[in-house]
N, C-alpha and C positions, 0 to 999 in steps of 0.2 A: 202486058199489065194484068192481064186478066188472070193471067196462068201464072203468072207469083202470088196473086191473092188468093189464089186455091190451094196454091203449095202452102203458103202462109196459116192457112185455115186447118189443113189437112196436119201441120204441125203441133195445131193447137190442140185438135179432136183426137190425135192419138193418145197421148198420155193418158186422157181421160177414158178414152176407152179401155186402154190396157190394165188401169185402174180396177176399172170393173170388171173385168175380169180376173181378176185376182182373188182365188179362195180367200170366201172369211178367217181367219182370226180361230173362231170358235165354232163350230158347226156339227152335224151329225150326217153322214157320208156316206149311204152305200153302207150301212149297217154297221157305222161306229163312229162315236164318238171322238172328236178330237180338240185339244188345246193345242198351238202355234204360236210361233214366235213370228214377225213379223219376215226374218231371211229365212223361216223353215226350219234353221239348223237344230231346233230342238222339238219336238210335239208330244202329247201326251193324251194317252187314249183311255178311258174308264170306259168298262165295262163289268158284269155281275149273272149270275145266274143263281135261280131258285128252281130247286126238280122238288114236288110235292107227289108221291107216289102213295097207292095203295094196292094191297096184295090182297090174296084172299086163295085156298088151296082146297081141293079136291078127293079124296081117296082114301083108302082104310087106313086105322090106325091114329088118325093126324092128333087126337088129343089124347094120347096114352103117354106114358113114359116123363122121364126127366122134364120140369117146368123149364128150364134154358134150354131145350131143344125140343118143345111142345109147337106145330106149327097153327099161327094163331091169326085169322085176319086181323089186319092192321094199317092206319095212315100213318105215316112217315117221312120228315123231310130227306130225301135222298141225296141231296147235294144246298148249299147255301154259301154262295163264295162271292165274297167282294175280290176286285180284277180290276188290276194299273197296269200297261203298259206302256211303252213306250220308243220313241228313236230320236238319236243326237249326232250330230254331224252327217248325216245321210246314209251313214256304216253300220252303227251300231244300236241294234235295237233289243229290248229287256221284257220282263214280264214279271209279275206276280199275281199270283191267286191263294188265297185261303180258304180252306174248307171251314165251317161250323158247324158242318155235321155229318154224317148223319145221324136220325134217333137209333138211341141205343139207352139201355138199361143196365143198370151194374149188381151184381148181386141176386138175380134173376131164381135164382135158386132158395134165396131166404134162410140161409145162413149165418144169422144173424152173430154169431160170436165166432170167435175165431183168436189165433195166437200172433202176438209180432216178437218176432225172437232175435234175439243179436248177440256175435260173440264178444265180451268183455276183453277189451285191450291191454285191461292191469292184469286180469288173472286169467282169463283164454275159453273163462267158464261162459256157456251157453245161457243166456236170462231172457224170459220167457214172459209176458204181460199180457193178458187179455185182453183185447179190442172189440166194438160192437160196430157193426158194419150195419149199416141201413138196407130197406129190404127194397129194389127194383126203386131205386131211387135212378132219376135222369141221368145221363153220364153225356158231357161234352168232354170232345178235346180235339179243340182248334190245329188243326195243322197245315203247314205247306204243301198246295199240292204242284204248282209248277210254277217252278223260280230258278230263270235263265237271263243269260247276257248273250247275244249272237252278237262276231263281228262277220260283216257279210260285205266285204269289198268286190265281188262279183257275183252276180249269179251260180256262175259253177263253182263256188267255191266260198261256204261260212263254215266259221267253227262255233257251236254252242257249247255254253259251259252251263250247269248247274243241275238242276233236277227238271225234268220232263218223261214225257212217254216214249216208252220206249221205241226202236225206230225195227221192232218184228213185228209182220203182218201188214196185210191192208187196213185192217178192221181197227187194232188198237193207234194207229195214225190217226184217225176219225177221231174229231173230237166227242165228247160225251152230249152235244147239245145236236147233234144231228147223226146218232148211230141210228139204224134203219128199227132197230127193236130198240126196247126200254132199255134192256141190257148186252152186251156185248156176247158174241156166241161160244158156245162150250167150247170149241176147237184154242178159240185165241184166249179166254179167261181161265183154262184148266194148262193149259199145254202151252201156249205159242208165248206169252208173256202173264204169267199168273199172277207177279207185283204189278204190274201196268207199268209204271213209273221207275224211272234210279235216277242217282246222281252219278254226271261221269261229266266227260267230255264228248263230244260228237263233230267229224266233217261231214259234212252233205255239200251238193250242188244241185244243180237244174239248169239245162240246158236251154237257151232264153224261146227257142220255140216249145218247149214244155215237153217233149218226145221223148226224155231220159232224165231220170231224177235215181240220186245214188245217196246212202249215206254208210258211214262208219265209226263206232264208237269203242270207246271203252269205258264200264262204267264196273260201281262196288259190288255189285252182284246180288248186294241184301238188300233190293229194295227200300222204297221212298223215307224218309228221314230217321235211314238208318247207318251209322259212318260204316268201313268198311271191317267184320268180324275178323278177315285174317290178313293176308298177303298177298292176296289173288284177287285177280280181275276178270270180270265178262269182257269178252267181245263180241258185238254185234250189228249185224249189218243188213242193210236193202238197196234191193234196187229194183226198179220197176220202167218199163220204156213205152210210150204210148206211138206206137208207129204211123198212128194217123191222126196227129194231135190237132193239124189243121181243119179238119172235119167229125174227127170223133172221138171222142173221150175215153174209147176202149184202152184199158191197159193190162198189161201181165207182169205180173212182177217176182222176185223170190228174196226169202230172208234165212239167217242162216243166225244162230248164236252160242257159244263154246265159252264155260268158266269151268273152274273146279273151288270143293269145298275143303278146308282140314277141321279133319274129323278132331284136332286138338283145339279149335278154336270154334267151328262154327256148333252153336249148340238149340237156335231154332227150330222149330219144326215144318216139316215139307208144306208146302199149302192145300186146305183142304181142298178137294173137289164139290164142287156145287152146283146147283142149278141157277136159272136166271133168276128166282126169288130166294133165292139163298139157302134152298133147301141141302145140304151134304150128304153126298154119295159114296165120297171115300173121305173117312178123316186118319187124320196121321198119329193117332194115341189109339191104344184098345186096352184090354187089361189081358196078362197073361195068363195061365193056366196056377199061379200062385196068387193071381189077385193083384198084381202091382202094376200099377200104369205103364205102359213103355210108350214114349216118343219114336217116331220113324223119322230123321233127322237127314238132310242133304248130307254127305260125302264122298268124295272124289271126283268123276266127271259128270257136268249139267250141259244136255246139250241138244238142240233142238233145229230143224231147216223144214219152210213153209212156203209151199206155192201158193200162187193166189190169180184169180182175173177177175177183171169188170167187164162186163160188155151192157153198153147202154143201144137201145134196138129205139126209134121213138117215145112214145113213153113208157116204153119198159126197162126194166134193167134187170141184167143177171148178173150175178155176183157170187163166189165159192171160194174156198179155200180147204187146202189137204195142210197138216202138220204131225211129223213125225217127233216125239220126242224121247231124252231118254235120261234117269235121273240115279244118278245110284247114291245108296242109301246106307244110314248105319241103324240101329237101335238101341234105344238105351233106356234104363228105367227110368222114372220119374226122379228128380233131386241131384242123377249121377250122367246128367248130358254134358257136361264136361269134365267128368273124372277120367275120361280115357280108357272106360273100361264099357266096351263094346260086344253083348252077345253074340249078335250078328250082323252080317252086313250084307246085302243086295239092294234091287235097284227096280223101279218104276218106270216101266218102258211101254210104246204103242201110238197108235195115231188117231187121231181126229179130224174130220172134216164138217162144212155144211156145204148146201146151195141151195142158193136165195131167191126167188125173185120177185119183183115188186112194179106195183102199175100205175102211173099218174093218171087217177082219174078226173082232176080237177090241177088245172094248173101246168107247169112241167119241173123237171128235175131243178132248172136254175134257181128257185126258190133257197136250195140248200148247196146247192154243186155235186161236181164229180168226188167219190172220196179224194179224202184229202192228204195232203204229205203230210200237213202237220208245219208249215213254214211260220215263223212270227208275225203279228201287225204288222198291215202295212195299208195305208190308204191312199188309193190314188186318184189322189183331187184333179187330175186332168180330164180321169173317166168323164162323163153326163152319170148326171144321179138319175137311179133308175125308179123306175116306177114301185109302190109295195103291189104284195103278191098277195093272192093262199092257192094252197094248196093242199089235197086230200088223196092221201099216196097207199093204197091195199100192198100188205107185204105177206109173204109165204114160206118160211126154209123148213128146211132137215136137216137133220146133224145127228153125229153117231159119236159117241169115243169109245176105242178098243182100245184096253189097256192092262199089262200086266202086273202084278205084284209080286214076287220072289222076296220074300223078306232074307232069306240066307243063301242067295247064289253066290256070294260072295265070299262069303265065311260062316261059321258056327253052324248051327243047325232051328230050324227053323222048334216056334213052340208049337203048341198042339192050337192053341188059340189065337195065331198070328194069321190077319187077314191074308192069304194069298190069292191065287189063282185070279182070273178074271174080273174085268171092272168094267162090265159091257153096259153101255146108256146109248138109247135112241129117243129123238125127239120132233114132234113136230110144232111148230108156231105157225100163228097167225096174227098181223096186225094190221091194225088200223091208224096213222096219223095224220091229222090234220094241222096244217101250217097256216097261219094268221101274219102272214111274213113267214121269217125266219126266225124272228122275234117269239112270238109265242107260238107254242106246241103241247096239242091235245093226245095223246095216244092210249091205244089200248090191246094189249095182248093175252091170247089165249095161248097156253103150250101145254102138249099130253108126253108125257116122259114115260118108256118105258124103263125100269131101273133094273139092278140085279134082284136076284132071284125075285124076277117076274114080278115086280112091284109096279102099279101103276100110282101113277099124278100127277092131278091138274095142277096149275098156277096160273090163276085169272090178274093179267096187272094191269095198270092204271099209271097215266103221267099226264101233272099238268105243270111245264116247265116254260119260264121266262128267261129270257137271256138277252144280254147286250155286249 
């Protein structure tokens, strides 16, 4: 009798136990947000980011020359993005984020009049009207910056469709709320992926012990919310394998990416070269030896392959990457980038690296993780919710890019005032960030750039970003 009343009892106490047990409903998790359905089948995640940065630079010259390229300290929202995600049916999970900014100024130059010209459809004649343009008036414009659908029926195997970051490099995987500097490094932001972002399609997996993770994509080639200018497609691919995933987060990976441009359709210009405050070392307009602007425009083969590793040592971590890349090129004047009529054409080749490393002086690495693949939300309410953290991480790199210009290896002959020959930059940084969680982050970086012919400068920056 006694031992059915406990069975009896123990019937009763279960339910109610497993009850409680049952994740809330609504809750915030292990550093995200989530809404739920009561069977799970659908959830929905809000989260947002605000980076509020300031610059400030160093070295001769900096307030000479043209007002739109005058290097000027300055506060500036760096990123302001409302972020939904989401999963339904336990497959398929989605995302969106919008930028609102960053600050930017339009007209910078003070220009204030100007022509808007149109050709007449009745008579073919060219009509001509004056406009008065405002002088360094605020300029927004909201856009998409990652909006995707994964279906992910297994680990080793999802297919993403829409617009995200590209899947070359270690560094551009990482998302923007925990890259180790304020800004991503010359290697991967000049060379390894200079739009960050396309819209394509992408498979990836991951091996469910974490020791091999692969992906492969095809995307438009022109970067983020731009459709695609011709008939050709990027291919692009990673893979990285962590051989001691059970113990350590060390991994080595390589990426690889091959498109081409028609020089009848694409009529863009190449992307400038910069520094991490947006200083330009190489831009892709000059004026010729006549006075007229030419573009240096993508054509024919874009193509580029990037080693990379991690090694995390306790609380240190090293981090490097090599990337070789190679861009060949047309020219053309100003007004005539898609007449078809092509001075010359060659091509922008050479390699860049850095190596990094960086020291948990407070706290450890799990504050933020091992880089990341770059996978979708995912919350796993089974976990135990972890404790908050901070942490105050000292970081170190150098980085180089060697890079060539031939503007006519291709065809024509080069002008007398067409940038060639070497585009050599050395740099070193130093930072400091301080983690309040993973939630908010304090940082600050110094970098001293050597540039071509022997230019020195500093760029002192500043971030104070929140994220959820």
């Amino acid at each position: 009798m006694k031992h059915s009343s406990l069975a009896i009892a123990l019937l009763l106490i279960a339910p109610a136990a497993f009850a409680a047990e049952e994740p809330p409903l609504a809750a915030f998790h292990n550093g995200l947000f989530y809404v739920r359905d009561k069977t799970d089948t659908f959830r929905l995640y809000v989260q947002g980011r605000v980076h509020v940065d300031a610059i400030g630079w160093l070295g001769p010259g900096l307030t000479s020359g043209d007002p739109s390229t005058t290097l000027k300290p300055t506060f500036f929202l760096r990123r302001a993005r409302p972020e939904i995600g989401g999963e339904f049916f336990h497959d398929w999970q989605w995302q969106l984020s919008i930028d609102l900014a960053p600050s930017t100024a339009d007209n910078q130059t003070g220009k204030t009049d100007s022509l808007n010209c149109a050709v007449s459809a009745a008579t073919g004649a060219e009509m001509c009207t004056p406009q008065t343009n405002p002088v360094q008036a605020p300029l927004q414009k909201p856009a998409p910056t990652d909006a995707f659908i994964n279906f992910g029926p297994s680990p080793w195997f999802n297919v993403q469709v829409g617009q995200f970051l590209l899947p070359f490099s270690m560094e551009n995987r990482i998302s923007d709320n925990t890259t180790p500097f304020v800004e991503r490094s010359l290697a991967v932001r000049n060379l390894g992926a200079p739009l960050t972002r396309d819209i394509g399609v992408m498979v990836w997996g991951e091996a469910p012990n974490k020791r091999i993770y692969y992906s492969a994509g095809i995307y438009n080639g022109d970067g983020p919310n731009r459709p695609n200018a011709d008939t050709s497609f990027d291919f692009v691919t990673r893979v990285f394998v962590r051989p001691f995933a059970t113990k350590s987060a060390l991994q080595v990976g390589i990426s690889a990416r091959y498109g081409q441009r028609d020089a009848k359709l694409v009529g863009y210009d190449a992307p400038t070269l910069t520094t991490q405050g947006g200083f330009a070392f190489w831009r892709p307009t000059y004026k010729d030896s006549t006075g007229a602007l030419v573009h240096v425009i993508p054509q024919g083969d874009q193509s580029a392959l990037g080693l990379d590793a991690y090694v995390p040592w306790g609380p240190i971590d090293v981090a490097g990457e090599f990337i070789y890349a190679s861009t060949s090129t047309r020219e053309a004047v100003d007004g005539y980038q898609l007449a078809n009529v092509t001075p010359r054409a060659g091509a922008l080749f050479g390699y860049s690296y850095y190596v990094q490393l960086g020291a948990w002086l407070l706290g450890t690495r799990d504050i933020i993780g091992s880089p990341s693949a770059g996978k979708p939300l995912h919350a796993d309410l089974r976990a135990p919710s972890l404790p908050a953290r901070h942490g105050l991480q000292a970081v170190v790199k150098f980085e180089q890019v060697a890079l060539t210009y031939h503007g006519a290896s291709r065809a024509g002959s080069a002008d007398k005032n067409t940038p060639g020959g070497p585009v050599d930059v050395h740099a070193s940084t130093i930072g400091i960030n301080y983690w309040a969680t993973r939630h908010l982050r304090v940082a600050l970086d110094w970098a001293a750039y050597l540039l071509p012919q022997n230019r020195v400068l500093h760029e002192i920056s500043s971030r104070v970003g929140v994220q959820f």
